[in-house]
C-alpha positions in Angstrom: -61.2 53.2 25.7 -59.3 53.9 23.2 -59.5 57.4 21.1 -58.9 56.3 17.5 -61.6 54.4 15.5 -60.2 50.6 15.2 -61.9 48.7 12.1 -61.8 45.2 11.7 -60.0 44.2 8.5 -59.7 40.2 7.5 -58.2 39.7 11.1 -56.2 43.1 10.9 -56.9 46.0 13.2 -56.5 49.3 10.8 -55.8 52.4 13.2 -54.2 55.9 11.6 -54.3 54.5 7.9 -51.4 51.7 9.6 -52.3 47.8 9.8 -50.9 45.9 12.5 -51.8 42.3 13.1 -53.9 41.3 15.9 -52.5 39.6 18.6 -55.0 36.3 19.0 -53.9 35.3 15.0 -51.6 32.6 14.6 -48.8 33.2 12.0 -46.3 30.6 10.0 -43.4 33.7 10.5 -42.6 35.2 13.9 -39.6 37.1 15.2 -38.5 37.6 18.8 -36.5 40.9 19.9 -33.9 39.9 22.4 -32.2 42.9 23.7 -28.7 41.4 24.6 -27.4 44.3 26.6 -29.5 44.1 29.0 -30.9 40.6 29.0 -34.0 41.6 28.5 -36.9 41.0 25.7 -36.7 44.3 22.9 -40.3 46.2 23.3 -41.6 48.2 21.7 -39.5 48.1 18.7 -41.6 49.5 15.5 -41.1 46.7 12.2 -42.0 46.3 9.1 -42.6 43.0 7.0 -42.3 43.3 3.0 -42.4 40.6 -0.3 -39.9 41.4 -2.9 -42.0 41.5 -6.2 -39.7 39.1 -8.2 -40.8 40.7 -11.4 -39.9 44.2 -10.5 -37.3 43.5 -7.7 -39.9 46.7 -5.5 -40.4 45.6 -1.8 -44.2 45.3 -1.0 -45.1 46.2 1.8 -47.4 43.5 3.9 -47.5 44.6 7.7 -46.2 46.8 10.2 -46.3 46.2 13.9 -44.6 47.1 17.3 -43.1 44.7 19.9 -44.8 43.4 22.7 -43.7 43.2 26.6 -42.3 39.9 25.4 -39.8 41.3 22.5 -42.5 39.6 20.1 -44.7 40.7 17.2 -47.7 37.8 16.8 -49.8 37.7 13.7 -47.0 39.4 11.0 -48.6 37.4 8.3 -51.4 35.0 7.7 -51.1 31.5 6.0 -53.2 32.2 2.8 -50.6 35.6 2.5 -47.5 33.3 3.0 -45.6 32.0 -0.1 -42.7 31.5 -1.2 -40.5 34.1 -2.1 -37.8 36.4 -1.0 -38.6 38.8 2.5 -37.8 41.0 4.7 -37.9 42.2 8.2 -37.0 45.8 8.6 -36.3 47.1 12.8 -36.3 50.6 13.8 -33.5 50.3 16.3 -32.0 53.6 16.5 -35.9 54.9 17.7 -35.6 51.7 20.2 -32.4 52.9 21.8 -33.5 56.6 21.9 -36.4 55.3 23.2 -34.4 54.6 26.2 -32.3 57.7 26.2 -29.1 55.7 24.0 -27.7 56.1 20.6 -27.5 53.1 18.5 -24.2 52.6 15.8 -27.0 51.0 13.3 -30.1 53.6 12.6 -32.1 50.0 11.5 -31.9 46.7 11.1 -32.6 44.9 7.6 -33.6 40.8 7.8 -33.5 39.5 3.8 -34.5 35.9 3.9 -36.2 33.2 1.2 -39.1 31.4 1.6 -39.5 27.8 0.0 -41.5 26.2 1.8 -44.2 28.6 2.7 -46.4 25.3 4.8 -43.5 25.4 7.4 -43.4 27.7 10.1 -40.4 30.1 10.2 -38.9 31.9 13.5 -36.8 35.2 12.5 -35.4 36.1 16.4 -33.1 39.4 16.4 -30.2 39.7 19.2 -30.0 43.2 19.4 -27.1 45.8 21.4 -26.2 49.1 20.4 -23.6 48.5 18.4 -24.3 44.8 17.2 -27.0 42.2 16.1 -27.3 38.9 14.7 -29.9 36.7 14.1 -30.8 33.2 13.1 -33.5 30.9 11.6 -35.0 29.5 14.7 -37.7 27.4 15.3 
């Protein structure tokens, strides 16, 4: 049982004034944490999702989540949320790495990316070592 008061919010568990999706929602944007190092998935890393306000050029946040045993974050974003527009991922790699008792060349990792076509589904994977990343659109 958990100690915090969870509240159901338009299939969004709000916990300590912070939104993470819920697992069971499907979403048209996922990302998968691969930690190449070690050849194994990246849990537990903390991200953030944000829109880029085209008028103002400010970063809106959506959603924030963590990682799952599987390197993945289900649920960033729902379908009626999802248009098009510019994004971006944002990875808290440096508190992944001391997480394991390493230090990380990069402090975070940004993920900019355009949307045009906001009815197809988008994959945003993240190939992650201490001292490099890359990613890809996937699928």
């Amino acid at each position: 049982m958990s100690l915090f008061r969870l509240q159901k919010l338009n299939g969004h568990i709000l916990s300590e004034n912070k939104i993470t999706t819920m697992s069971g929602s499907s979403s048209p944007l996922t990302t998968h944490v691969l930690n190449t190092a070690m050849g194994v998935p990246g849990s537990n890393v903390s991200l953030k999702l944000y829109r880029q306000d085209l008028a103002s050029s400010v970063w809106d946040l959506i959603t924030t989540g963590t990682t799952n045993d599987d390197g993945r974050c289900p649920g960033l974003i729902t379908s009626q949320l999802f248009t098009s527009g510019v994004y971006k991922m944002h990875f808290e790699t440096a508190q992944y790495w001391a997480s394991m008792g390493e230090t990380s060349f990069y402090p975070y990792v940004e993920i900019v990316f355009t949307i045009n076509d906001p009815a197809q589904k988008y994959h945003i994977p993240l190939l992650l070592s201490r001292f490099s990343y890359s990613t890809y659109r996937g699928s």
